[in-house]
N, C-alpha and C positions, 0 to 999 in steps of 0.2 A: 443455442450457444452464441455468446458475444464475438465478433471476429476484431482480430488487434487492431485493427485499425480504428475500431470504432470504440474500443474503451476510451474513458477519460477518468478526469480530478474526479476523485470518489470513490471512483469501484473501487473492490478488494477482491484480487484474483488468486489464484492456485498459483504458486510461479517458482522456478529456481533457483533454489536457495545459494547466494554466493559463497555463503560459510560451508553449505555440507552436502550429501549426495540428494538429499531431501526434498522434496517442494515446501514449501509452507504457503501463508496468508499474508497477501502482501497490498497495502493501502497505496494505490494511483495518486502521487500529488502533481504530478503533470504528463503532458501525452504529447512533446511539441513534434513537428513533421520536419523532416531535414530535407532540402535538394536533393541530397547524394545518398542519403542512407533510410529516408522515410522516418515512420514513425517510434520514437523511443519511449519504453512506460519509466518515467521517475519516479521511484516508490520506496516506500518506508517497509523496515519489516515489522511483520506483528507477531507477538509471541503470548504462548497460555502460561507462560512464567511468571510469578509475580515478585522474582526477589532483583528486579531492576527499578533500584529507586525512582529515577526521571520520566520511564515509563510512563503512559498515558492509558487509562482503564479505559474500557468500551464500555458503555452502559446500554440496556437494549434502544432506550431513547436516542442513541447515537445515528442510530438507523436508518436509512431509508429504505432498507428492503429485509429481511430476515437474518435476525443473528447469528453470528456465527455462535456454534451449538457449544463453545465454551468460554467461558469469560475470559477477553482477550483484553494486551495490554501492545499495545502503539510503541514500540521502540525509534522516537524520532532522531537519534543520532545516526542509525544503520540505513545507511542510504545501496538503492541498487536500482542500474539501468538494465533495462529489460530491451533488447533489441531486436527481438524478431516472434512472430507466433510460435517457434518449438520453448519458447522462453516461459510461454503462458500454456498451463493445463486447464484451467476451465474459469467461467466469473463466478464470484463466490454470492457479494452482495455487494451493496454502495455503503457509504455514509452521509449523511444529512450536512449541507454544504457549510453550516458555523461550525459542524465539530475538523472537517476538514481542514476548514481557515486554522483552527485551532493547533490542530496536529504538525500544519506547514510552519506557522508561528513560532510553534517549539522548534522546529529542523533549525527554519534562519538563526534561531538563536543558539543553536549549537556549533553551527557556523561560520557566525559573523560576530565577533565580541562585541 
């Protein structure tokens, strides 16, 4: 098991869904360490739904570690800070660091007009 501290940009963990009582699959686009409150996960959510136009498809080449076991789609407007280990249940997998850039790319331009 990954400990919080030691996640970064990439992984995609088990994590607490802000929307519902739920966990889902949630893509790391930053891990920054505070003085006062330590480390925070910034992350995208990911959803197996595909009727989100802007969405971002996961292809298995996305990968850097095993896919998740259903074809998943990158919602880069849905932002959620994760602050503490009861936040995160387990690491799922990474992404390969261009599709990352990519996925952060889309967020600024959700944004930043």
């Amino acid at each position: 098991m990954t400990a919080f501290d030691d996640l970064e940009r990439g992984d995609i963990v088990w994590g607490t869904d802000p929307l519902s009582e739920k966990g889902r699959p949630m893509l790391i686009l930053g891990a920054p360490r505070f003085p006062a409150h330590g480390v925070q996960l910034i992350t995208v959510l990911i959803s197996s739904k595909t009727y989100h136009e802007e969405s971002l498809t996961l292809r298995d080449a996305d990968y850097e570690g095993e896919p998740l076991g259903k074809r998943s789609h990158v919602l880069p407007w849905s932002l959620a800070t994760l602050n503490n280990s009861a936040d995160v249940e387990f690491h799922m997998t990474s992404l390969v660091d261009e599709r990352t850039e990519d996925v952060a790319m889309q967020t600024i331009g959700h944004i930043s007009p």
